[in-house]
N, C-alpha and C positions, 0 to 999 in steps of 0.2 A: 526443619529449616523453613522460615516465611521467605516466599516469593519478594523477590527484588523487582518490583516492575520496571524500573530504569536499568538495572541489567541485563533482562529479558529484551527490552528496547536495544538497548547496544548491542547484544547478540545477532539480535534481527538484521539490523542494518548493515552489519559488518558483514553476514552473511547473503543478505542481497546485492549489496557494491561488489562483494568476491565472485560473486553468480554474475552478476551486471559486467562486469569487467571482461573477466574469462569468456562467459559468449560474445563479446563483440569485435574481441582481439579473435576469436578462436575462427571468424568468417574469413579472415586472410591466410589460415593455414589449410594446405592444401595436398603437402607436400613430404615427404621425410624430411627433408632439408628444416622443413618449417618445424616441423615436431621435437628434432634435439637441438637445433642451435640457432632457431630464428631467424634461419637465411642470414645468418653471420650480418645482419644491420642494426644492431641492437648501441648507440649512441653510450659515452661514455659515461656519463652522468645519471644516465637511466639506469645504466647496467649496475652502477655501483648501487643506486636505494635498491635493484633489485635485492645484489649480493645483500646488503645488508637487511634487506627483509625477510630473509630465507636465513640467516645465518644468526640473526635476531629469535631465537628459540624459545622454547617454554624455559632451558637451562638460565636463559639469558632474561627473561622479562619476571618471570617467578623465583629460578633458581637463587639468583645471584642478591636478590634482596634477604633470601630463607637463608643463605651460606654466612653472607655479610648478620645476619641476627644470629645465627647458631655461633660464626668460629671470630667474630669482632675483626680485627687487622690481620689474621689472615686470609677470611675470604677476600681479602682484594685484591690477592694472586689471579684469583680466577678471571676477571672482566680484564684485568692486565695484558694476560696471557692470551684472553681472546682476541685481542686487538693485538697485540704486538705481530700475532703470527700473520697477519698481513703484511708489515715490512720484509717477514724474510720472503714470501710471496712474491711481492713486486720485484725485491732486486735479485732474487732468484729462477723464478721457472712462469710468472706471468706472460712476456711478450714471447721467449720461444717455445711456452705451449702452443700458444695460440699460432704462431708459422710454422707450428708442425703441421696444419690444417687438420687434427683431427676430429673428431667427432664426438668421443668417449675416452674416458683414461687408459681404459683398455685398447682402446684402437693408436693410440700415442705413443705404447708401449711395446706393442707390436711395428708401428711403423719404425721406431728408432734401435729396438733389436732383432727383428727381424724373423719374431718365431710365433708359432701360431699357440703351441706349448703355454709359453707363459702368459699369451694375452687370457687363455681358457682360467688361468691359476689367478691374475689379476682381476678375472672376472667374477669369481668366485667372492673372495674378498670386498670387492665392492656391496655385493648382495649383502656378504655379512654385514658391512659399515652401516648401510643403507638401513638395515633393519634395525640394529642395536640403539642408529637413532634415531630410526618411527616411534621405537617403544615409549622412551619418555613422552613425545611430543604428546602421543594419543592418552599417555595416563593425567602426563601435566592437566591436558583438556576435561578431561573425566574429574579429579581435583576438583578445578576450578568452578564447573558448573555445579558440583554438586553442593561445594562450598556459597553460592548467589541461588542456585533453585532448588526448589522440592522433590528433585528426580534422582534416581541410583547415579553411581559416579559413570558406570559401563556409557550412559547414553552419549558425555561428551565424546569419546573416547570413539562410537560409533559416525556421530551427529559428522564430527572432523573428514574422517575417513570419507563418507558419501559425499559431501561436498568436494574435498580435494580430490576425488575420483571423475567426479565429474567436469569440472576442469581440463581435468591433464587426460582424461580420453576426449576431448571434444578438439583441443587443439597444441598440447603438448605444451613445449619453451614458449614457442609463442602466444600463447593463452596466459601464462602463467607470469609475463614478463611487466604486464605491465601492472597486472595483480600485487606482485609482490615489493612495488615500487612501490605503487599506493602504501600497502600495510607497513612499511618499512615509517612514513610519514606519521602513519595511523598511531604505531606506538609510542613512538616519538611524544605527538600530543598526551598519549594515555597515561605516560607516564610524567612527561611534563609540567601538566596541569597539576593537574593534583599534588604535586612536590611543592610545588609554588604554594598552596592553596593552604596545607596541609605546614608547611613551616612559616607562612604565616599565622594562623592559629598557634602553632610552637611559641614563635619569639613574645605575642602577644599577651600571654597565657604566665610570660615570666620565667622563660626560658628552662624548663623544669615539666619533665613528665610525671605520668602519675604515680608508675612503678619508681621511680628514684632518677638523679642524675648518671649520665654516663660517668662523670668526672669522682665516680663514688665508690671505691674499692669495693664495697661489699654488692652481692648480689641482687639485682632487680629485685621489689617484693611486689606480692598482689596486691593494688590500688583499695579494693573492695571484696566483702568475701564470693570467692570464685567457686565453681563448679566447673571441671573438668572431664571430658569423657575422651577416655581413652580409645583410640580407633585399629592400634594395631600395637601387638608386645613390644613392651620398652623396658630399657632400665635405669632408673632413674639415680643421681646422685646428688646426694643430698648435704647441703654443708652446714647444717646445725639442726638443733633437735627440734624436729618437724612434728607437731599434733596434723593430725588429718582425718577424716572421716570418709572412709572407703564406703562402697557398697560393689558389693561382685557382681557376675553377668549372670543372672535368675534370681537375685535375691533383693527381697522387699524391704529392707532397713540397713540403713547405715549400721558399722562399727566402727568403733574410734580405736587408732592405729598412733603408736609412738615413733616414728622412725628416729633410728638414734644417727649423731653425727658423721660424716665421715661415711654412710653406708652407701650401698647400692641398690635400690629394692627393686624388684622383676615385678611387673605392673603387666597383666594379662587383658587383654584386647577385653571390648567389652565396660572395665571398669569404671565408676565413676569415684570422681577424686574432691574431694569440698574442702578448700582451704581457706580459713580467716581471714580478714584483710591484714598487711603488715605480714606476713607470712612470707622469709625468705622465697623464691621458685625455684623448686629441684630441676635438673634440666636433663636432659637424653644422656647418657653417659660420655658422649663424646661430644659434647658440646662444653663452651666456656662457661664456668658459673658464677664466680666474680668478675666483676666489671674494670678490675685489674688487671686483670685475666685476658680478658675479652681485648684491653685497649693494645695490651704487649702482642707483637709478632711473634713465633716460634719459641711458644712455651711451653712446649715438648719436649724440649730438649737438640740432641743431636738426629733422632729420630721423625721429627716433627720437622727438621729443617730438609734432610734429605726426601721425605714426603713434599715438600714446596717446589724443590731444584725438581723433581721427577714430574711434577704439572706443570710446571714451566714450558718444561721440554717437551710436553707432550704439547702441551697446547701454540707451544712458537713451533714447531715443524710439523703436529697434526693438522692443522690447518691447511696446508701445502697438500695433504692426502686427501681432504676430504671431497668424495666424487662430484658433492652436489653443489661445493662452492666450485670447482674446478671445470665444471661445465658451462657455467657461466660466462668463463674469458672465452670459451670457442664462438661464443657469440658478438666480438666484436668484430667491429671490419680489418684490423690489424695490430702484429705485436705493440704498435706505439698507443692505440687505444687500449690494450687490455693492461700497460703499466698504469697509464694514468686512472684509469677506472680502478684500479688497486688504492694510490694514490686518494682516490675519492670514498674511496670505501673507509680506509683509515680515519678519515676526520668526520666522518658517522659514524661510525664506530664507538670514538671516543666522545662525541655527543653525547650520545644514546647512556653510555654506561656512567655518566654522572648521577643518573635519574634512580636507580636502583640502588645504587650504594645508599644512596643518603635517605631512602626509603628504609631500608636493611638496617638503618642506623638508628631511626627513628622509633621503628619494629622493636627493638627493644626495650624502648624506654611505655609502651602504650600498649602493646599482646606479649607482655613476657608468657602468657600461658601457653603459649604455642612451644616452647622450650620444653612441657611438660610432656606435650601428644608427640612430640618430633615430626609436626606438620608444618615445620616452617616454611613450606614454598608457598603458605596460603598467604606469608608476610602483609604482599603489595595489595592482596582481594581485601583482610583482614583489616586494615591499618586504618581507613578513610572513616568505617564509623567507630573505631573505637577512640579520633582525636576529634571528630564529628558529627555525633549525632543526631542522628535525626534524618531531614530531609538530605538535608547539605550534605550529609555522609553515603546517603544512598547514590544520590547523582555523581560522586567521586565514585563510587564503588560500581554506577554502572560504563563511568568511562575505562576505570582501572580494566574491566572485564573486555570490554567490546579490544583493548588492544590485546588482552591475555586469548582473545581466539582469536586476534588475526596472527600472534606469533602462531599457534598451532599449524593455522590455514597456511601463513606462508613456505614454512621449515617442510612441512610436510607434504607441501606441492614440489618442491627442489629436490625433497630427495625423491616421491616418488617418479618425476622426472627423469632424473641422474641413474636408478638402480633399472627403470624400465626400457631408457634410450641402450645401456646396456645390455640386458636382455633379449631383446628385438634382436641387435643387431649381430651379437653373438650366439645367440643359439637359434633365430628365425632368421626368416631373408631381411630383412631391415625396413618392411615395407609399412603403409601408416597402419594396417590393418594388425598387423604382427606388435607394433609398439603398442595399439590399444589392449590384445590379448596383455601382452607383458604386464601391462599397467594394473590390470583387475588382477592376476596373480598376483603380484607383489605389496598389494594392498591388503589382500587377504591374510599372510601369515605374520606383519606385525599385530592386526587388531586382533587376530586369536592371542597373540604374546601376552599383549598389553592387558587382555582380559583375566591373563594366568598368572604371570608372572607377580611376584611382590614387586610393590611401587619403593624407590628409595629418591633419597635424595634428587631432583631432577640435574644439577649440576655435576656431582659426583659421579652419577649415570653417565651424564653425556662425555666427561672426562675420561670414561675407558674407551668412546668411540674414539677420543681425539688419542688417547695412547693407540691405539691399535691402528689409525691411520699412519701414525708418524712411524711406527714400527714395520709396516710394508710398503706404503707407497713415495713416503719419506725419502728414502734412500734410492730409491727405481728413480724418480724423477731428480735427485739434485746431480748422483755419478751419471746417470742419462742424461741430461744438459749439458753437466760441466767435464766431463774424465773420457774419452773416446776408448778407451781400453776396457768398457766395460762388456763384458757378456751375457748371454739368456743365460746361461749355468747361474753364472754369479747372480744375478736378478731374483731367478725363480728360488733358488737357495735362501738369501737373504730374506724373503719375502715369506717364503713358507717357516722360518727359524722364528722370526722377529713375531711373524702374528700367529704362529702355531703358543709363543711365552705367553702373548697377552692374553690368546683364548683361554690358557690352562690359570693362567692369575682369576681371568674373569668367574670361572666354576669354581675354583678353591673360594673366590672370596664368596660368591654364592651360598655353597655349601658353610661355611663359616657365617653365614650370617642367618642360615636356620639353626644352626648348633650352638651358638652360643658367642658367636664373634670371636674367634680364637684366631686365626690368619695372620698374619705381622704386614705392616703396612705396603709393601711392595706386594700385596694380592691387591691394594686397592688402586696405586698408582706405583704399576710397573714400569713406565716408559722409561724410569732412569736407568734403569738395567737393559729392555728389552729392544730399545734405540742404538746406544752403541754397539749390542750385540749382532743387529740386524745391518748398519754398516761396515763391521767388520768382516762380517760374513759375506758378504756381498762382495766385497773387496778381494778377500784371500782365493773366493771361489774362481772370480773374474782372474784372476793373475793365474791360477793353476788351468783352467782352463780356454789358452788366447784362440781356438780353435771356434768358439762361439761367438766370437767379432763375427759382426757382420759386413759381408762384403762391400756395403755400400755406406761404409761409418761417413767416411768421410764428406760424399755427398750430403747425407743427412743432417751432419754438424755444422755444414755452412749454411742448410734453410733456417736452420733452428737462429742461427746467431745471423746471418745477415742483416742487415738491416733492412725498412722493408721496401724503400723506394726502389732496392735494385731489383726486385722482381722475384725474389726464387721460391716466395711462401706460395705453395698449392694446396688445395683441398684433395682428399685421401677417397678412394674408392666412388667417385662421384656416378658414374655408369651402374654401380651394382644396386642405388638406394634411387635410380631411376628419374635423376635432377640435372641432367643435361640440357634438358629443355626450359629449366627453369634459372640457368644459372644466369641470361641474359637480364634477365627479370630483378636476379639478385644482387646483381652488380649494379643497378640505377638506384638501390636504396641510400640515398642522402645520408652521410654521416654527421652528425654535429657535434662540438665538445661538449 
């Protein structure tokens, strides 16, 4: 791979403004206060490009362009799903999270049930979340660099990690706040620009890629004869009689290979693959390979459709769980700030995800060969010099880049924030010195994952985080808002049922995708099973056992819902994190819309 010096450039820069940023905000934190929730002053408008520049993921700035080329009109479940679970957010559990005054999910969950038990069991879980989605972020990053420079993939994957380390031990939320606002902007343009740029060249060119129109039932074909190197086992299908010229991994000449129609061929890492120009493209087995195919929804069948409804549902109430967006509304001044900053998050949100769809779209008419390697999350890096070449393609390619690591940077500053501010505080005294140890622990055991584990799809990945949110913390926070009858029995029950399904899905599908992909589609997206099974649970346990109410429901249910002029939202354990003396302080922070 030849060095991209405009990528290298964009890298740079992204990574000194994140360095630049992070030290200058990090001289104003001082405090625990300051380290998990920014002395609760953090302005509406801010807080939302925060939320959306953490939330803005590898899934989200690579995935969703590689899903949208792989699976046509169905991946645009995915960016849907991501954005919609902010409405149930806002008119659900945003304003009285935040006048429960907590600090952590776990510390919310403890103050509204009342049990030390299940905060330890929510704690847990969060770790899990927290980690399952470092993993992607750091592999996305390892990808992405290795794909614009000349270095193994492992170094993005490290490069991320030190920087967002240094960050979030120098000054926590408030280091990372204003960081992640910038990068939220940052992708914005990355993906922007070059959409713009890049369908102009489109329209101009005669509305017609190289590999074939979209509007063309049959399969994308190679523009020019291609060479393909395959980078990790595939199996490929194939829909008409394919000549090809393989060469295996140790061996010095091509042989020429018939694949008959209709087949499936197992393609061994290593291989390279030389196809003629006009040569339909075989694609990953479970990818679309007519362009017919591609344009229909749920041509799966009945099976394909209830895979749709289960990411739906995972992604409209995983949302609601996930620790690292849910730490964010603790930082506003009040419940009536943290709807509207929801409110604002929604309509970047849906900015944002115009820009990758229509990239995803275009991915396939210009790198159908990526359908070959099943390395479509390289889409959005890929795309710029192959409608572009040359210079003009490089400088797209090194903007596409500098935003593909600031999503890295941002996602993975939130959660290491989110999985550390818990740690500190539940199992150290919660002091800043305790939150920085947490920080470098919890940093450490995703980049080992990310270094072992197989890389898969970055969006797919990040959709068993959001199922396995929506399966335990999903239901603790909507019956903890809204149903006063509920108990810790019933909590920790549902909570251990619902994400004990999703962990045991997560290993089967695992294990099924070293063995040969065998697993039936609820290993890959359980949540349509393991969601209602987790509020039911939750429900039957709380009614058999009314003994676990806590004795102060009632009080508690009137902070959560009052409104907040009348006075009754308080901050949670303020004497024990040693911020008594600074709460005078924290209360003169100006709030603006």
């Amino acid at each position: 791979m030849q060095l991209n010096a405009w990528a290298l450039t964009g890298i740079v820069l992204v990574a000194a403004m994140t360095f630049y940023l992070g030290h200058r905000s990090s001289r104003f934190a001082s405090s625990t206060h300051d380290f998990l929730v920014a002395r609760r002053t953090v302005r509406s408008r801010r807080n939302a490009a925060a939320i959306s520049g953490e939330y803005l993921s590898a899934a989200s700035f690579l995935g969703v362009a590689g899903i949208v080329l792989k699976e046509g009109a169905d991946g645009l479940w995915y960016p849907i799903g991501f954005t919609a679970g902010y409405l149930a957010l806002m008119l659900f559990v945003a304003a009285p999270l935040r006048r429960s005054g907590a600090y952590t999910l776990p510390d919310f969950i403890e103050a509204r049930l009342g049990s030390v038990a299940l905060r330890r069991c929510a704690t847990a879980f969060v770790v899990v979340i927290g980690i399952l989605y470092l993993v992607p972020q750091l592999q996305g990053a390892g990808l992405a660099l290795s794909i614009v420079l000349p270095v193994p993939w492992w170094v993005g994957a490290l490069a991320v990690m030190v920087l967002v380390l240094t960050n979030v031990l120098a000054g926590g939320m408030r280091a990372i706040t204003v960081v992640q606002a910038f990068q939220y902007w940052l992708k914005l343009f990355a993906l922007a620009v070059p959409a713009f740029v890049l369908c102009a060249v489109f329209v101009t060119s005669g509305h017609n890629g190289p590999s074939g129109s979209l509007g063309s039932p049959a399969p994308p074909t190679f523009p020019a004869d291609t060479t393909v190197r395959v980078e990790t086992n595939v199996g490929l299908r194939v829909t008409t009689v394919t000549p090809v010229r393989v060469r295996l991994p140790g061996e010095a000449d091509d042989r020429i290979v018939v694949w008959a129609k209709g087949a499936t061929e197992q393609v061994a890492e290593g291989t390279e693959l030389r196809f003629a120009a006009g040569t339909p493209v075989p694609v990953v087995s479970d990818a679309a390979s007519a362009n017919s195919d591609w344009l229909r929804p749920g041509r799966g069948g009945v099976a394909d459709l209830l895979q749709t409804y289960s990411l739906l549902l995972a992604t409209f109430l995983g949302t609601m769980g996930l620790p690292h967006v849910l730490v964010r509304f603790y930082t506003n001044p009040d419940g009536k700030a943290a709807r509207r900053t929801a409110v604002h998050v929604l309509l970047l949100l849906g900015l944002f995800y115009l820009f990758p769809t229509l990239l995803g779209a275009m991915s396939r008419m210009y790198v159908p060969q990526l359908l070959v390697t099943g390395q479509t999350d390289a889409a959005v890096l890929r795309l710029p010099q192959a409608v572009l070449p040359g210079v003009g393609g490089d400088i797209l390619t090194g903007v596409v880049m500098a935003g593909a690591f600031a999503a890295f940077l941002s996602t993975s500053s939130g959660l290491l924030v989110s999985v550390a501010g818990v740690v500190s505080t539940d199992l150290f005294k919660g002091r800043v010195r305790d939150f920085r140890w947490s920080a470098g622990l919890v940093g450490i055991l995703p980049a080992l994952l990310a270094l072992t584990m197989r890389a898969t799809d970055l969006s797919l990945s990040v959709g068993m985080s959001f199922a396995l949110a929506a399966s335990t913390f999903s239901p603790v926070l909507v019956l903890g808002i809204w149903w006063r009858r509920l108990t810790w029995p019933g909590a920790m029950t549902g909570m251990i049922v619902g994400g004990g399904l999703v962990v045991a899905a997560l290993v089967l599908n695992t294990i099924s995708g070293y063995t040969g992909g065998w697993a039936p589609w609820l290993a890959d997206q359980p949540a349509l099973i393991t969601v209602p099974v987790a509020f039911a649970v939750t429900v039957l346990v709380s009614l058999a056992t009314p003994d676990g109410k806590p004795a102060d429901v009632n009080n508690v249910m009137l902070r959560l819902h009052a409104p907040d002029p009348l006075g009754f939202m308080r901050d949670r354990a303020v004497a024990r994190f040693g911020q008594v003396e600074n709460r005078h302080r924290a209360g003169r922070g100006r709030h603006r819309k």
